[in-house]
SEKOLRO-357661 format. One record per residue (C-alpha): residue number from 1; x, y, z. Coordinates in steps of 0.2 Angstrom, whole numbers. Each point is the difference from the previous one (the first is absolute). Example, Ala and Ser with C-alpha at 12.3 -4.5 7.8 and 13.67 -1.06 7.14 Angstrom:
2
- 1 / 62 / -22 / 39
- 2 / 6 / 17 / -3
! end
This chain:
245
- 1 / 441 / 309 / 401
- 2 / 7 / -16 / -1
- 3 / 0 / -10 / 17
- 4 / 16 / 2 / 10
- 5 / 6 / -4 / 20
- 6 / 10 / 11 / 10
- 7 / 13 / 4 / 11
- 8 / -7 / 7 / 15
- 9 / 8 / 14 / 9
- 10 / -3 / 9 / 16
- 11 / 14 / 8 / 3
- 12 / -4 / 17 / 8
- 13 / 14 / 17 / 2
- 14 / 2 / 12 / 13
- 15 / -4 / 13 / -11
- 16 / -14 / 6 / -14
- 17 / 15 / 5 / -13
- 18 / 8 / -16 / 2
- 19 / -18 / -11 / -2
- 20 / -3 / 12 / -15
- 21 / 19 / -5 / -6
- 22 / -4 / -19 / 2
- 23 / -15 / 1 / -12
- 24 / 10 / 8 / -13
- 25 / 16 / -13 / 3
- 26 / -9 / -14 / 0
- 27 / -8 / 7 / -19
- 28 / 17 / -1 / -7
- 29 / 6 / -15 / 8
- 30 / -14 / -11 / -7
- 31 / 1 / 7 / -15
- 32 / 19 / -2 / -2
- 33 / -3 / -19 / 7
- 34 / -8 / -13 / -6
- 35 / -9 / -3 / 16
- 36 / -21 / -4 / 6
- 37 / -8 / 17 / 2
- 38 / -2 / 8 / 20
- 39 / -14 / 3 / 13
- 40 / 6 / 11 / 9
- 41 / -13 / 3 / 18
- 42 / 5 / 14 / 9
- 43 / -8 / 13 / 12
- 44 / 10 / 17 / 10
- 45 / -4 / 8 / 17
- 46 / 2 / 17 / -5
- 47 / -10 / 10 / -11
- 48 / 8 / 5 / -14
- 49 / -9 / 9 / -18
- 50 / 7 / -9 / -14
- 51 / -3 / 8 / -19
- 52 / -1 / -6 / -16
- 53 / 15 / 3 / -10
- 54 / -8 / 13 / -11
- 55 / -13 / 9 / 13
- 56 / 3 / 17 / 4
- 57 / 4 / 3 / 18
- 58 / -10 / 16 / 3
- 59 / -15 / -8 / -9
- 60 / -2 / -14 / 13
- 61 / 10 / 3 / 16
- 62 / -3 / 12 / 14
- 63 / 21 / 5 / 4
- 64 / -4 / 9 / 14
- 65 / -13 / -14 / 9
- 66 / 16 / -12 / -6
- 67 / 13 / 10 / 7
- 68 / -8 / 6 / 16
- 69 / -3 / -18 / 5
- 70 / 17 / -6 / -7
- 71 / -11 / -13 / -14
- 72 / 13 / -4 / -13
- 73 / -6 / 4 / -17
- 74 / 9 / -11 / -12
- 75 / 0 / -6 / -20
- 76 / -1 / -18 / -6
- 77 / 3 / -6 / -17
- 78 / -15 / -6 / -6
- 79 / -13 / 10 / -5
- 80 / -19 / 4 / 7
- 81 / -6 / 11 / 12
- 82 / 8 / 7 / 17
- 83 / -4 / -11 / 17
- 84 / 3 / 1 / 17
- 85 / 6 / -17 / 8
- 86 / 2 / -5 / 19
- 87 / -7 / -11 / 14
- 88 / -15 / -10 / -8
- 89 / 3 / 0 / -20
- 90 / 6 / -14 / -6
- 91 / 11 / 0 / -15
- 92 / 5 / -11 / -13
- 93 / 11 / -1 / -12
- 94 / 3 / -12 / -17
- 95 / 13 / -1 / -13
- 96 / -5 / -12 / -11
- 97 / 7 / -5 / -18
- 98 / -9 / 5 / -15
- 99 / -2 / -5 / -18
- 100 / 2 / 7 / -17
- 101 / -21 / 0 / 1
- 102 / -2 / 8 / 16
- 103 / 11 / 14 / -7
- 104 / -11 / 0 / -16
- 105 / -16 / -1 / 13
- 106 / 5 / 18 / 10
- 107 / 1 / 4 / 18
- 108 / -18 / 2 / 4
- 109 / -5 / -15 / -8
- 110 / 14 / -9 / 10
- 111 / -4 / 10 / 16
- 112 / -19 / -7 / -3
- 113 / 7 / -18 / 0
- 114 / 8 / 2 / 16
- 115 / -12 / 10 / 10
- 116 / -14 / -16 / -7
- 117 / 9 / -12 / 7
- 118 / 2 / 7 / 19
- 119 / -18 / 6 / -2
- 120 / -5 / -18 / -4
- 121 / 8 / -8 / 14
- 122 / -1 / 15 / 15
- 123 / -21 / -1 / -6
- 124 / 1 / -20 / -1
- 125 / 7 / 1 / 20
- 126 / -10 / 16 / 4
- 127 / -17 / -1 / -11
- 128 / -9 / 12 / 14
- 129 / 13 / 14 / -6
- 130 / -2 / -2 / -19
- 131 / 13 / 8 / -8
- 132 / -1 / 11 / -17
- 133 / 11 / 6 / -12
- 134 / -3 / 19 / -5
- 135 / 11 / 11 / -8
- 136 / 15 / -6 / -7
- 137 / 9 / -6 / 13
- 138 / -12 / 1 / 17
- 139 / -8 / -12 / 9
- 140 / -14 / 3 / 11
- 141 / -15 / -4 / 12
- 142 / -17 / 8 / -2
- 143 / 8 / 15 / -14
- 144 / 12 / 3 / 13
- 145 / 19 / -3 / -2
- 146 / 12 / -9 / 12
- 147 / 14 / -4 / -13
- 148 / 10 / 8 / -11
- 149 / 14 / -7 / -15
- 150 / 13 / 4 / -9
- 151 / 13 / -7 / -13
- 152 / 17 / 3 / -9
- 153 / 5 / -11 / -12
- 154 / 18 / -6 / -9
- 155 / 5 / -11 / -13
- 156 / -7 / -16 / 8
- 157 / -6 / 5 / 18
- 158 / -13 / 9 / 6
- 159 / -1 / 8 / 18
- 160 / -19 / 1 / 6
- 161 / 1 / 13 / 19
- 162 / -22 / -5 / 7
- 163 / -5 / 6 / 17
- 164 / -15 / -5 / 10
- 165 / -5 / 9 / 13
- 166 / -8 / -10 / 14
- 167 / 3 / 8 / 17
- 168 / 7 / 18 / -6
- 169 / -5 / 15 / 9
- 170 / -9 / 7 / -16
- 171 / -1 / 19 / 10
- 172 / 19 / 1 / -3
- 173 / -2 / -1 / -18
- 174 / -7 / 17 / -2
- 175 / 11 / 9 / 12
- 176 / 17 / -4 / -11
- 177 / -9 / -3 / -18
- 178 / -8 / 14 / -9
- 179 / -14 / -3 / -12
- 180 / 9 / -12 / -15
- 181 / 5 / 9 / -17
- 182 / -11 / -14 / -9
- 183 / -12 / -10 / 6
- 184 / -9 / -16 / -8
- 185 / -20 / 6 / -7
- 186 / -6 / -13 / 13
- 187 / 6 / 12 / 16
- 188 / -13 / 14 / -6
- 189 / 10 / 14 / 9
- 190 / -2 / -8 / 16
- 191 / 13 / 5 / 14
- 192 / 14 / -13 / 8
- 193 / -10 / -5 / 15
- 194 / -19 / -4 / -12
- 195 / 10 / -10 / -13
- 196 / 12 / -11 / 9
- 197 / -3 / -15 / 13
- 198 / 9 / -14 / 7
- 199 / -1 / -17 / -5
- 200 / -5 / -8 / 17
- 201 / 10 / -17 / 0
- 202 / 14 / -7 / 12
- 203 / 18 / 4 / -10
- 204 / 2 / -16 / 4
- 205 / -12 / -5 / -11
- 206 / 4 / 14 / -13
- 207 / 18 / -10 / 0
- 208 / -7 / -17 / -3
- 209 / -11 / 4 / -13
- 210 / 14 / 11 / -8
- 211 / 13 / -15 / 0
- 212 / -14 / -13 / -7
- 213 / -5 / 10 / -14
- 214 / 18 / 1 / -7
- 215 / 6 / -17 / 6
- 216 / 14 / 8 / 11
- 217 / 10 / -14 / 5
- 218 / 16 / 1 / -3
- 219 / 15 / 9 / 12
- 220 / 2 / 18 / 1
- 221 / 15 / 6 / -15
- 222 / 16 / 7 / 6
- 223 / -3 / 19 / 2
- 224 / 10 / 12 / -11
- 225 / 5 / 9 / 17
- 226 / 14 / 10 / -7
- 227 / -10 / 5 / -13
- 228 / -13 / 5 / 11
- 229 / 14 / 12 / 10
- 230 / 3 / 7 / -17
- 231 / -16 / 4 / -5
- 232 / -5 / 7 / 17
- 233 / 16 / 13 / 2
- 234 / -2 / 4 / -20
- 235 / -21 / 2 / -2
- 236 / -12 / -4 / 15
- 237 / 9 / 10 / 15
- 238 / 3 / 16 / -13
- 239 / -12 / 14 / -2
- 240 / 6 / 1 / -17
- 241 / -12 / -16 / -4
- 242 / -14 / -1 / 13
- 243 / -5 / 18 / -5
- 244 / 7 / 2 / -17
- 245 / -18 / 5 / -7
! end
């Protein structure tokens, strides 16, 4: 992936549908602009269960857990598997521009690229918690995971979602999340709370390293607010999206 710098953007909504609705604006505003590519750093107070866009709900979420403890369970627009986000994950998000090559080149070869180079840098800063890339879009510490990726792709933007956990209460994971309808080989059938970890750095530092690595310099972009409206009243807040499978 050719070398690029960023906007940065931080800005953070009241609510999980409208963070979920920023992601998919910002995808089509940079790929309807000529503009640098985002980094967007953002993190929520409130636990929420986010699925792929193609994972079946009763596969991977616990309704009843959800509902009895008033845990949205919503739908984003990129693929993977389902997560539960809230105090102690940090999550990042980048649109960047792509070529005719990368297209040629595939998602999991792009999604490679990108998870090297925050590898690179995160075990560069952090050499006692060496970082390894398994599957095809984990990273992890000792065989154990504490991120997780995703991407959806248009014409000339990609949008890359990555988690890290790095003070998540990892005992909430399998109260909301079932066992996953696929699982990378690497997992060996082990449950939520023998695969996954957190990363144990600052977010602090988890920011710095994030902005170095894609040269994020530049000012945040105008948000597509109304858009975000739009695509929150139409798709995120509507049962007819977050548990249409």
């Amino acid at each position: 992936m050719q070398s690029q710098t960023c906007h940065l953007s931080e800005t953070v909504f009241p609510t999980p549908e409208e963070n979920l609705a920023l992601e998919e604006g910002l995808l089509y505003q940079i790929n309807e602009q000529n503009s640098a590519g985002c980094l967007r750093i953002w993190e929520v107070d409130q636990y929420t269960v986010i699925m792929g866009s193609s994972n079946q709900t009763a596969c991977n979420v616990d309704l009843t857990a959800c509902r009895r403890d008033q845990i949205p369970v919503l739908r984003r627009c990129t693929g993977g598997g389902t997560v539960l986000l809230g105090p102690g994950c940090f999550i990042f998000s980048l649109f960047l521009r792509i070529s005719p090559e990368q297209h040629l080149a595939g998602i999991e070869a792009t999604t490679r690229d990108i998870l090297d180079r925050i590898r690179e840098t995160l075990n560069t800063r952090f050499p006692e918690h060496y970082i390894d890339l398994q599957g095809i879009s984990d990273l992890t510490i000792q065989g154990r995971k504490f991120s997780g990726n995703s991407q959806r792709w248009l014409t000339r933007t990609l949008l890359h979602h990555g988690t890290i956990l790095y003070d998540f209460d990892l005992d909430r994971i399998p109260r909301y999340l079932t066992s996953p309808e696929r699982e990378p080989e690497y997992r060996s059938h082990r449950n939520h709370l023998e695969f996954v970890t957190n990363y144990p750095v600052k977010a602090t530092d988890l920011r710095q390293a994030l902005i170095e690595t894609w040269q994020a310099d530049q000012e945040e972009l105008p948000l597509p607010v109304d858009r975000v409206r739009q695509l929150v009243e139409e798709k995120y807040a509507t049962e007819k999206w977050n548990l249409r499978r």
